[in-house]
C-alpha positions as CSV (number, residue, x, y, z in Angstrom):
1,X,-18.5,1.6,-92.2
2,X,-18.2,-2.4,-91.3
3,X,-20.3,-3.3,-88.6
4,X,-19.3,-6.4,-85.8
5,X,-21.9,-8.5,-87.9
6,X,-19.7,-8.1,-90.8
7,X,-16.7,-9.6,-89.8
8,X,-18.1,-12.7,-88.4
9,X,-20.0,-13.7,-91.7
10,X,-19.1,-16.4,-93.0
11,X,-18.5,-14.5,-96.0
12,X,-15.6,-12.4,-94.8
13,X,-13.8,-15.8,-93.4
14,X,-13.6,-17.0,-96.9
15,X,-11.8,-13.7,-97.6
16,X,-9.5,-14.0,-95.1
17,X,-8.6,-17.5,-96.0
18,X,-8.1,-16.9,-99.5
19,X,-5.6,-13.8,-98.9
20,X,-3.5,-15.5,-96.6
21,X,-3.7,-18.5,-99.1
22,X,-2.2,-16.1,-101.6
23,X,-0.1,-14.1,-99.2
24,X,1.8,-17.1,-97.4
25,X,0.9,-19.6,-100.3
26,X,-0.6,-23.3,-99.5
27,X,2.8,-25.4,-99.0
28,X,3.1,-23.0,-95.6
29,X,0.0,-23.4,-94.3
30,X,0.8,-26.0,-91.9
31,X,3.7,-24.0,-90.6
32,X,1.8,-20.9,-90.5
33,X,-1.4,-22.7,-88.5
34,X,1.2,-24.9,-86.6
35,X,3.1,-21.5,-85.3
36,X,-0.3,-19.9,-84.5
37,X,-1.0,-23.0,-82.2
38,X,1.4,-22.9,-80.4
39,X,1.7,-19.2,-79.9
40,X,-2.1,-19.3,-78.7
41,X,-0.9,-22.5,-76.3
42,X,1.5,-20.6,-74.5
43,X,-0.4,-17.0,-74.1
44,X,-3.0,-19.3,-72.6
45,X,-0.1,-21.1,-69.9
46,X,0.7,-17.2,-69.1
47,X,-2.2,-16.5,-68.1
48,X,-3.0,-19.2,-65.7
49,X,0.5,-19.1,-63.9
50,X,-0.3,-17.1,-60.7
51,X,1.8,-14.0,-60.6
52,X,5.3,-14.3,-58.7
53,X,5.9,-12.0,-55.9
54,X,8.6,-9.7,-56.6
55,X,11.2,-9.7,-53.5
């Protein structure tokens, strides 16, 4: 079984790189990293608006 430890080694992030590398491919990288910005961006903004009262 894969411990916590595991998945934070440094390790298993050079896995992960290299299989979206081969899964998305390198040309759409920049996209890819560029989408997950701003996606990240605006779940943050959601979070810190205070919650509207419904009428």
């Amino acid at each position: 079984m894969l411990s916590f430890g595991y998945w934070t080694s440094p390790s298993m992030w050079l896995v992960v790189v290299l299989v979206i590398v081969l899964f998305f491919g390198a040309p759409k990288l920049p996209q890819l990293f560029k989408g997950l910005g701003q996606a990240t961006r605006e779940f943050k903004e959601g979070i810190d608006e205070p919650e509207t009262k419904k009428k």
